[in-house]
KOLZA-181075 format. One record per residue: residue number from 0; x, y, z of N, C-alpha, C, O in turn. Coordinates in steps of 0.02 Angstrom, whole numbers, always signed. Layout:
<rs>
resi->NUM&n.X->X&n.Y->Y&n.Z->Z&ca.X->X&ca.Y->Y&ca.Z->Z&c.X->X&c.Y->Y&c.Z->Z&o.X->X&o.Y->Y&o.Z->Z
...
</rs>
This chain:
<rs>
resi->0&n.X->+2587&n.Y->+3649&n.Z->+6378&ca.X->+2560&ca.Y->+3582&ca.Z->+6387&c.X->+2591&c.Y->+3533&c.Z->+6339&o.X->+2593&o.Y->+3476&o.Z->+6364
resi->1&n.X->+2615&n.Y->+3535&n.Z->+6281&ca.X->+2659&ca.Y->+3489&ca.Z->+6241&c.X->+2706&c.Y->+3483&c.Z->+6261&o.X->+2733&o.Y->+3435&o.Z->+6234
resi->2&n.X->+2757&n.Y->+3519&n.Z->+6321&ca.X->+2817&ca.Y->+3489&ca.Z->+6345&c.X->+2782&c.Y->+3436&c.Z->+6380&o.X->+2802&o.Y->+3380&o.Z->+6366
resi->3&n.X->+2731&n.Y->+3440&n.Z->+6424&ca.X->+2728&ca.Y->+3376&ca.Z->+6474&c.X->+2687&c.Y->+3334&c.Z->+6427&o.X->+2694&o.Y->+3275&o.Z->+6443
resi->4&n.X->+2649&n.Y->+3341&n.Z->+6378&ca.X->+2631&ca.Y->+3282&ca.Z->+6325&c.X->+2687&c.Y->+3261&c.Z->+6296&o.X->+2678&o.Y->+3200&o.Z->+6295
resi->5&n.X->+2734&n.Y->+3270&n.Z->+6276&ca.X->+2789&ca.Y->+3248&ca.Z->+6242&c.X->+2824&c.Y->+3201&c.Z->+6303&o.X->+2827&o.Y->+3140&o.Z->+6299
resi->6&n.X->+2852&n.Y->+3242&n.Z->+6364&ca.X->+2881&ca.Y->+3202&ca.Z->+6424&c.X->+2840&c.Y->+3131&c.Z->+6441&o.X->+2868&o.Y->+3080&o.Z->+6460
resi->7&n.X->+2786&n.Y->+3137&n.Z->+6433&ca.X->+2751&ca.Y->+3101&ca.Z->+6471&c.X->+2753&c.Y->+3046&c.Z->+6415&o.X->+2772&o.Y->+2990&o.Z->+6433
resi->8&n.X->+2735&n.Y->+3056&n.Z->+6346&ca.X->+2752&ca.Y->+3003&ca.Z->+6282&c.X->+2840&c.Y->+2949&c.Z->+6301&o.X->+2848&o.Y->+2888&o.Z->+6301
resi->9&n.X->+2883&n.Y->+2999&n.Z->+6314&ca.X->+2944&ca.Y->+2973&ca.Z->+6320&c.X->+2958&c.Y->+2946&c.Z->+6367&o.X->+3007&o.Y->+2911&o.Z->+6353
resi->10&n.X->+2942&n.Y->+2939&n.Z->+6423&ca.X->+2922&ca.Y->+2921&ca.Z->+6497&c.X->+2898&c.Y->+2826&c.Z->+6483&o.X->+2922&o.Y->+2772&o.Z->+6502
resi->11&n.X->+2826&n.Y->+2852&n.Z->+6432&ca.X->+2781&ca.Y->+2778&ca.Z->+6424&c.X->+2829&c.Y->+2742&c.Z->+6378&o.X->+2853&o.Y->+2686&o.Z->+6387
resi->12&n.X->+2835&n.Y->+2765&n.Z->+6350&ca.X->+2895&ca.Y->+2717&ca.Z->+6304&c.X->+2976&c.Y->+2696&c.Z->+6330&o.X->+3015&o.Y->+2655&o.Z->+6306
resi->13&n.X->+2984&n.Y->+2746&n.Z->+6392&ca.X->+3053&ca.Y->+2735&ca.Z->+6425&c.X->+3043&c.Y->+2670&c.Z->+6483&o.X->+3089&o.Y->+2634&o.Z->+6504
resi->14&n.X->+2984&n.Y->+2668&n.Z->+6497&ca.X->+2987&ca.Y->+2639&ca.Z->+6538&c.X->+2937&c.Y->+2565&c.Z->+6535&o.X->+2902&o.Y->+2548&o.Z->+6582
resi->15&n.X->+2940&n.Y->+2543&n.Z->+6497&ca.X->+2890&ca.Y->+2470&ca.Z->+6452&c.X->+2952&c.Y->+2429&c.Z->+6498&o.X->+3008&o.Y->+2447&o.Z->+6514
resi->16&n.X->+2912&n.Y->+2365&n.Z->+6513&ca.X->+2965&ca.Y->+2298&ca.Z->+6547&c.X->+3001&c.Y->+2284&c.Z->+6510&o.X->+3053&o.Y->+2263&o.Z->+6534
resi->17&n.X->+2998&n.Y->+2287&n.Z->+6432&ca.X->+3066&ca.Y->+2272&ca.Z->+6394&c.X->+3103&c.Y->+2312&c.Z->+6396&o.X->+3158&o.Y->+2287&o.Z->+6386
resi->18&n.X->+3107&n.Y->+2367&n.Z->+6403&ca.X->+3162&ca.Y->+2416&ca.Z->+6401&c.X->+3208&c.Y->+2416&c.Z->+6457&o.X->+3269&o.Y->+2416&o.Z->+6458
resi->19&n.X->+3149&n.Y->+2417&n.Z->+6521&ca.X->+3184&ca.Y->+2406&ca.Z->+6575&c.X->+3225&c.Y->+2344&c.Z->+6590&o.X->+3264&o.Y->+2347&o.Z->+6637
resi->20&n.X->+3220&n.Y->+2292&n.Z->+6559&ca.X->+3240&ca.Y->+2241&ca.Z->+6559&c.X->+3299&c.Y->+2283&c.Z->+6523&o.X->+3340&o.Y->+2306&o.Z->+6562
resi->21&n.X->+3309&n.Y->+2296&n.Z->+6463&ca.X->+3392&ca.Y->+2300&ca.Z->+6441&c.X->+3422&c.Y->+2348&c.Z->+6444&o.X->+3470&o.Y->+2366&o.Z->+6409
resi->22&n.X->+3386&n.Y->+2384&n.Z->+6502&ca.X->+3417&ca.Y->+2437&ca.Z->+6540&c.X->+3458&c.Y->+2405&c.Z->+6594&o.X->+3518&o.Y->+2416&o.Z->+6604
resi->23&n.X->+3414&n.Y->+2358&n.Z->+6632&ca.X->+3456&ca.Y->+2333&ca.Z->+6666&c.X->+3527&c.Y->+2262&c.Z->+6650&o.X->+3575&o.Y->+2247&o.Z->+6687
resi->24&n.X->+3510&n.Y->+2237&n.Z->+6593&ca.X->+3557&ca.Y->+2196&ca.Z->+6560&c.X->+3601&c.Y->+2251&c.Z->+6567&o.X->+3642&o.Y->+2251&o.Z->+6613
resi->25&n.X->+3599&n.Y->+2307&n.Z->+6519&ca.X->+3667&ca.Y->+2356&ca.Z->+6500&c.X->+3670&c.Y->+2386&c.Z->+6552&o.X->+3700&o.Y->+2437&o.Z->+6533
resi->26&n.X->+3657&n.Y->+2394&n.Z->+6623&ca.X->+3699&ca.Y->+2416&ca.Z->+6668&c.X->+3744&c.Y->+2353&c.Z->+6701&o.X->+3796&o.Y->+2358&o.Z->+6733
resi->27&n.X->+3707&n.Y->+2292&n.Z->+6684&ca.X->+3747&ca.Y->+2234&ca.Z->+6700&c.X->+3803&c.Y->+2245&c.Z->+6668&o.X->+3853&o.Y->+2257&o.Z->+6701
resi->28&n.X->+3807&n.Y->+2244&n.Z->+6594&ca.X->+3860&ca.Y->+2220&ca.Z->+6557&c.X->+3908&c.Y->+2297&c.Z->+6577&o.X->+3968&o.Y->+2289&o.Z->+6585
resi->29&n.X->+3892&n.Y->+2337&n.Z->+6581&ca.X->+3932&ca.Y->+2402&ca.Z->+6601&c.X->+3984&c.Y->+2384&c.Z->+6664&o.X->+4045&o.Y->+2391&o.Z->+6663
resi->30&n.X->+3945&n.Y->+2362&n.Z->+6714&ca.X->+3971&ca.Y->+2352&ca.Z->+6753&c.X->+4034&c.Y->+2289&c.Z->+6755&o.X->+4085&o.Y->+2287&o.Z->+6789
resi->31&n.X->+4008&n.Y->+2243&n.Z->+6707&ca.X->+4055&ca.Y->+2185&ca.Z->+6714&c.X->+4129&c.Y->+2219&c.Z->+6657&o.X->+4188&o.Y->+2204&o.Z->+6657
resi->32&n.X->+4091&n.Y->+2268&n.Z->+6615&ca.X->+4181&ca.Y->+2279&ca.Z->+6552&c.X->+4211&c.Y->+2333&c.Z->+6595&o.X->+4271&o.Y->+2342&o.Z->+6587
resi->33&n.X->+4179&n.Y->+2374&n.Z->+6640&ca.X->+4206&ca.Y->+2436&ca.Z->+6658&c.X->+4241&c.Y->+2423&c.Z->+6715&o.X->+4261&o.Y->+2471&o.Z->+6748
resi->34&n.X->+4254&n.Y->+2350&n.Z->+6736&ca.X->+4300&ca.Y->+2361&ca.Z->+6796&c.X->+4345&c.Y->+2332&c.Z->+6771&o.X->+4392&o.Y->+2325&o.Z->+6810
resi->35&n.X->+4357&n.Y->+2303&n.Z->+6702&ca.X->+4427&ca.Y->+2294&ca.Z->+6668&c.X->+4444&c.Y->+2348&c.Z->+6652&o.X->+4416&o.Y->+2396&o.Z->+6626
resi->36&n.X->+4531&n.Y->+2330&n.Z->+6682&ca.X->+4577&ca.Y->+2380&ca.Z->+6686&c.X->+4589&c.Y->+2394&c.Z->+6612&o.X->+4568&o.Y->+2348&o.Z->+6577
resi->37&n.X->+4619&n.Y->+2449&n.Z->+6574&ca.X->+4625&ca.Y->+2476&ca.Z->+6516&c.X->+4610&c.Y->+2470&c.Z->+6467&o.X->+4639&o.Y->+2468&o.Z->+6413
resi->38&n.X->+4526&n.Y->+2462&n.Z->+6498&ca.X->+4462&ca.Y->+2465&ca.Z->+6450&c.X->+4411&c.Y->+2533&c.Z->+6468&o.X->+4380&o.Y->+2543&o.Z->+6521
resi->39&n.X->+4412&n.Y->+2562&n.Z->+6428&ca.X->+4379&ca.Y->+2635&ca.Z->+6442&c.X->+4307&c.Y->+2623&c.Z->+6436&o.X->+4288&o.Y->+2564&o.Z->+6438
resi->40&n.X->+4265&n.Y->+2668&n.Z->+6428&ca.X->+4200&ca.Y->+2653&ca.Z->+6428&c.X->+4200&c.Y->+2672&c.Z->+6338&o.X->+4145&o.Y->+2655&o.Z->+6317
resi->41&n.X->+4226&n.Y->+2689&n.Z->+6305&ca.X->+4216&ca.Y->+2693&ca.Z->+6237&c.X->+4228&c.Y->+2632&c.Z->+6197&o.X->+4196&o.Y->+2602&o.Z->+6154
resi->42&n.X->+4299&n.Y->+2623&n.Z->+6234&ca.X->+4309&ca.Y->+2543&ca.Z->+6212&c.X->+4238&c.Y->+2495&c.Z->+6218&o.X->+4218&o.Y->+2453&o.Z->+6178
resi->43&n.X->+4206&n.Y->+2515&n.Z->+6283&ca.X->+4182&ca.Y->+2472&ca.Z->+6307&c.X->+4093&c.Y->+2464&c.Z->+6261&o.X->+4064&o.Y->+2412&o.Z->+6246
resi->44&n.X->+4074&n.Y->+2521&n.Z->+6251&ca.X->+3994&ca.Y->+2557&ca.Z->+6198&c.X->+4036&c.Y->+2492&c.Z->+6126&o.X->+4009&o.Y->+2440&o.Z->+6107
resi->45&n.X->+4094&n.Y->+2515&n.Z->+6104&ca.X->+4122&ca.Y->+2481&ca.Z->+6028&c.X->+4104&c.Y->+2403&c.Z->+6040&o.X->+4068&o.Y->+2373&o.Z->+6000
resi->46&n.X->+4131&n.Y->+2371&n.Z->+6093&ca.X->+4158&ca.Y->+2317&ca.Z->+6089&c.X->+4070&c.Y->+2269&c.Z->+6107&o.X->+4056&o.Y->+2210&o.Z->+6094
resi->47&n.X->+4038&n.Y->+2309&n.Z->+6133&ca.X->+3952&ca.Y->+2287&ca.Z->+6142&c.X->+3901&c.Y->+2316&c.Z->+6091&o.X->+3840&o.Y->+2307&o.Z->+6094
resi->48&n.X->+3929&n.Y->+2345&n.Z->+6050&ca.X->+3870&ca.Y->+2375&ca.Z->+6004&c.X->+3863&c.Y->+2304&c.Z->+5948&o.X->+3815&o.Y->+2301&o.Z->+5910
resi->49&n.X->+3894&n.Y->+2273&n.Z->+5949&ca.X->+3853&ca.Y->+2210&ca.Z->+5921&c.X->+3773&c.Y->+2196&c.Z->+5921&o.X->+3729&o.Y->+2191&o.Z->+5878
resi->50&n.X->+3780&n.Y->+2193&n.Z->+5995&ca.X->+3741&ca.Y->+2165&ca.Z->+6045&c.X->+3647&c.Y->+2189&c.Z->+6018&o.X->+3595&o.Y->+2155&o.Z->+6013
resi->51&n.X->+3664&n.Y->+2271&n.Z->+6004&ca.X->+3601&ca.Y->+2310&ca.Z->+5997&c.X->+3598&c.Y->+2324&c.Z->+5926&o.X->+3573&o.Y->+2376&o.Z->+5904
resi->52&n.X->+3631&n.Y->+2265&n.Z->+5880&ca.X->+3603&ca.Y->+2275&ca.Z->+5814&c.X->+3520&c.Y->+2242&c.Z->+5803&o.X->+3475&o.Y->+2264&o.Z->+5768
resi->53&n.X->+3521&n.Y->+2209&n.Z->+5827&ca.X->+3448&ca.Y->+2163&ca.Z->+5831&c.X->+3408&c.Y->+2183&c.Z->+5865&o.X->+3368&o.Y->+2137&o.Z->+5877
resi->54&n.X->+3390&n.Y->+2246&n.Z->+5898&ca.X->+3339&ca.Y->+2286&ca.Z->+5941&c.X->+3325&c.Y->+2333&c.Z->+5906&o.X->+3352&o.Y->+2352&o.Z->+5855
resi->55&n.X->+3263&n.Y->+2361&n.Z->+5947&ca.X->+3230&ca.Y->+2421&ca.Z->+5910&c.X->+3271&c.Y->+2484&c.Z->+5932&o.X->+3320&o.Y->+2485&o.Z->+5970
resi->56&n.X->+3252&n.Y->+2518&n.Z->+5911&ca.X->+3329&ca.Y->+2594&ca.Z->+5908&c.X->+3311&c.Y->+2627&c.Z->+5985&o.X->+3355&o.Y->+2657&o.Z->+6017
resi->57&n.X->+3255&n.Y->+2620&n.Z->+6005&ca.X->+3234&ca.Y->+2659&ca.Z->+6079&c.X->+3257&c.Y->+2600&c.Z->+6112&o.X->+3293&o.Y->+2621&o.Z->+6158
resi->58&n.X->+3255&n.Y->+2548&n.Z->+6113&ca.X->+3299&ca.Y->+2491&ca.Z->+6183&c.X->+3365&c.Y->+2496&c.Z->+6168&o.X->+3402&o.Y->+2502&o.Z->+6217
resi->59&n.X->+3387&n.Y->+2495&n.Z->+6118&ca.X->+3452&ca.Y->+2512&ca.Z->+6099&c.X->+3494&c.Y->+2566&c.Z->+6110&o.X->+3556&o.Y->+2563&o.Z->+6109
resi->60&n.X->+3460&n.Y->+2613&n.Z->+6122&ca.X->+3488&ca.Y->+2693&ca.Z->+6148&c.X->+3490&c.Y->+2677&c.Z->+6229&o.X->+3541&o.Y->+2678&o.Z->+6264
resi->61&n.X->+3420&n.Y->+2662&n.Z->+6252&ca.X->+3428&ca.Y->+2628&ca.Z->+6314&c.X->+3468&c.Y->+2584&c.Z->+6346&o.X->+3487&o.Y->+2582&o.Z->+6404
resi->62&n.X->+3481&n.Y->+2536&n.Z->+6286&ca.X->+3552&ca.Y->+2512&ca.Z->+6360&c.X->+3610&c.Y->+2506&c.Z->+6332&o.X->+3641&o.Y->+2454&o.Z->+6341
resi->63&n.X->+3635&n.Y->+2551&n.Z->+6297&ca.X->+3698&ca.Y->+2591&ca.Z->+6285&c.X->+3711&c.Y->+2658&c.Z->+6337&o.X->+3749&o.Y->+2693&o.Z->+6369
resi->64&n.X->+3643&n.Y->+2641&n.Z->+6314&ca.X->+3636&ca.Y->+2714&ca.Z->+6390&c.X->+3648&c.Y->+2678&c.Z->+6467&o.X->+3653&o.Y->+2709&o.Z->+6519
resi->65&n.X->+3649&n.Y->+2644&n.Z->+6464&ca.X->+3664&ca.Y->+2584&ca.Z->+6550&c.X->+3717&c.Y->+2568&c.Z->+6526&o.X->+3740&o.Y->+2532&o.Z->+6570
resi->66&n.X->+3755&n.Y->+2569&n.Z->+6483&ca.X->+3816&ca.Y->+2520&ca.Z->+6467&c.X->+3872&c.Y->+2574&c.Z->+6481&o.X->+3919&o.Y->+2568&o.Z->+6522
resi->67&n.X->+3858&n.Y->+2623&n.Z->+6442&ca.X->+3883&ca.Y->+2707&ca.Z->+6455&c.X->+3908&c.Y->+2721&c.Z->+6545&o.X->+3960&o.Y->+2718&o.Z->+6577
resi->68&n.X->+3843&n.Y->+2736&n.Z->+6556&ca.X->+3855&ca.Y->+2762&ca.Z->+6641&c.X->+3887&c.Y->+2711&c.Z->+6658&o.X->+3948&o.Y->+2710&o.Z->+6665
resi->69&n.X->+3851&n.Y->+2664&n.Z->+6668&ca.X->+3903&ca.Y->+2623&ca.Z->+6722&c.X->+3998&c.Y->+2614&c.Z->+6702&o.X->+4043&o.Y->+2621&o.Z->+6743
resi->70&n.X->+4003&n.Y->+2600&n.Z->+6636&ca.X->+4063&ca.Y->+2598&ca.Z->+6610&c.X->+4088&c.Y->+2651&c.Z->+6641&o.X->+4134&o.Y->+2626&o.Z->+6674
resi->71&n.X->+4088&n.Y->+2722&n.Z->+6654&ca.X->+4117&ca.Y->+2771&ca.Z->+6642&c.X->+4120&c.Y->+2793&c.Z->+6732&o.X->+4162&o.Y->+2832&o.Z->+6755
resi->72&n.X->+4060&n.Y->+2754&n.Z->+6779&ca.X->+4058&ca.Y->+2763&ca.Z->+6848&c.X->+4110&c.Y->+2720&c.Z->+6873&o.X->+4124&o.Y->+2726&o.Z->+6933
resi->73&n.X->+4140&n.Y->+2681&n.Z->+6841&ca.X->+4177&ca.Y->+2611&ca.Z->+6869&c.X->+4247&c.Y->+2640&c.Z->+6845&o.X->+4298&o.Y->+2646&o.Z->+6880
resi->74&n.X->+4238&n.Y->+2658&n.Z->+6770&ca.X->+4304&ca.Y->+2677&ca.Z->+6744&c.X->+4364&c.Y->+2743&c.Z->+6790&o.X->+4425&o.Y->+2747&o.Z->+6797
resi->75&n.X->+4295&n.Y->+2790&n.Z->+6814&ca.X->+4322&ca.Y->+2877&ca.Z->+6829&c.X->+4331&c.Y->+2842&c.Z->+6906&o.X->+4384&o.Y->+2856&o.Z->+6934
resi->76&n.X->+4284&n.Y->+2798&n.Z->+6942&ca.X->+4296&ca.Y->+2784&ca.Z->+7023&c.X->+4353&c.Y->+2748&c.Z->+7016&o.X->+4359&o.Y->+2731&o.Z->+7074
resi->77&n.X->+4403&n.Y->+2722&n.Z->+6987&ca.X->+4475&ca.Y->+2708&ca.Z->+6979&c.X->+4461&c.Y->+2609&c.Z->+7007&o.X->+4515&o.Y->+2580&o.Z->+7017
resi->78&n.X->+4402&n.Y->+2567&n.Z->+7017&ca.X->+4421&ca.Y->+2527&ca.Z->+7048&c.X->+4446&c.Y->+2487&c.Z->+7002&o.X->+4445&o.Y->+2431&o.Z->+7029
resi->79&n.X->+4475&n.Y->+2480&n.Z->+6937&ca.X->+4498&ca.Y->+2416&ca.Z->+6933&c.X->+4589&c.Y->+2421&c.Z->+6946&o.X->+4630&o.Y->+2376&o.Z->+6938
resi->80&n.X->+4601&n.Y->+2493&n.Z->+6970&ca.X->+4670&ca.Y->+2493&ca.Z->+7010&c.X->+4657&c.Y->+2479&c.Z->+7105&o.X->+4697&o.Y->+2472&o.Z->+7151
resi->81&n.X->+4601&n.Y->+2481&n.Z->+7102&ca.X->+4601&ca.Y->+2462&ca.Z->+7190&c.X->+4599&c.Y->+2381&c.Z->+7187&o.X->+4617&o.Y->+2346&o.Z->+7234
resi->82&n.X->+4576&n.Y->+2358&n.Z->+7126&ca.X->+4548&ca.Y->+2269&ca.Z->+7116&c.X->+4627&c.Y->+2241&c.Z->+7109&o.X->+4658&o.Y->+2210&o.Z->+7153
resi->83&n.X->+4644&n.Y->+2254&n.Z->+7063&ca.X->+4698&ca.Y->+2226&ca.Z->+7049&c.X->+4776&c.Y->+2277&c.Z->+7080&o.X->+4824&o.Y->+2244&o.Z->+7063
resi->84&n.X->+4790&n.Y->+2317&n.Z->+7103&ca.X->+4833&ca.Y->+2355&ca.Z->+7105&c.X->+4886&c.Y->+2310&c.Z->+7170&o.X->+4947&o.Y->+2315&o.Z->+7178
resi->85&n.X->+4852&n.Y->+2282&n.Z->+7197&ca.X->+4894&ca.Y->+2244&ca.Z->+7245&c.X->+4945&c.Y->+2173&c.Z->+7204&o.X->+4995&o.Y->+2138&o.Z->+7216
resi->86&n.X->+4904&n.Y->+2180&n.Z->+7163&ca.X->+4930&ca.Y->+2126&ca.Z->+7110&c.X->+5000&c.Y->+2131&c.Z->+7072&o.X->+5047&o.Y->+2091&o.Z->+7070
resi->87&n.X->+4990&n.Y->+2190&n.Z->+7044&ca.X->+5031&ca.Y->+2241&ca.Z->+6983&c.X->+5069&c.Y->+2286&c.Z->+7005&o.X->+5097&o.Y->+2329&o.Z->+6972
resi->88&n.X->+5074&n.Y->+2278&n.Z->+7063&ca.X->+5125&ca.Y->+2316&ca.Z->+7127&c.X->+5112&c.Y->+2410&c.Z->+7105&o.X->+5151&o.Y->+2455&o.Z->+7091
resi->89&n.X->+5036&n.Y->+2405&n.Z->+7111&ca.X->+5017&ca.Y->+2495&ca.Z->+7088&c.X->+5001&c.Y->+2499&c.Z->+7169&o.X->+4983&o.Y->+2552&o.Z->+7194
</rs>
């Protein structure tokens, strides 16, 4: 019963409207650095961790954690060579 007391603690705190809110900012911003071309998603966590100095450490894990996936779904699905590749003669 303390795994699902514990789950269920992390759950209530994962899911508060502020969090979700910069869950969904950092899948925004994921999405907008990760379809620049030869910008990785590591580049991409460095170049936004500014951002989550001024938050509490659980919203902050949270949307690094949105900044992460999406960076890395955009980066590995290859589109910023389908975006621009007609461009750059790829």
């Amino acid at each position: 019963m303390d795994f699902i007391s514990n789950l269920a603690l992390g759950l209530s705190a994962a899911l508060t409207p502020y969090n979700v809110l910069f869950c969904f900012v950092g899948t925004l911003l994921g999405t907008l650095v990760g379809v620049l071309p030869g910008i990785g998603p590591t580049a991409t966590i460095a170049m936004l961790l500014p951002i989550t100095l001024s938050l509490s450490p659980e919203t902050s894990l949270i949307m690094l954690a949105g900044i992460f996936c999406l960076a890395v779904f955009y980066y590995g699905l290859g589109l910023p060579v389908r975006l621009f590749g007609p461009w750059i003669g790829v």
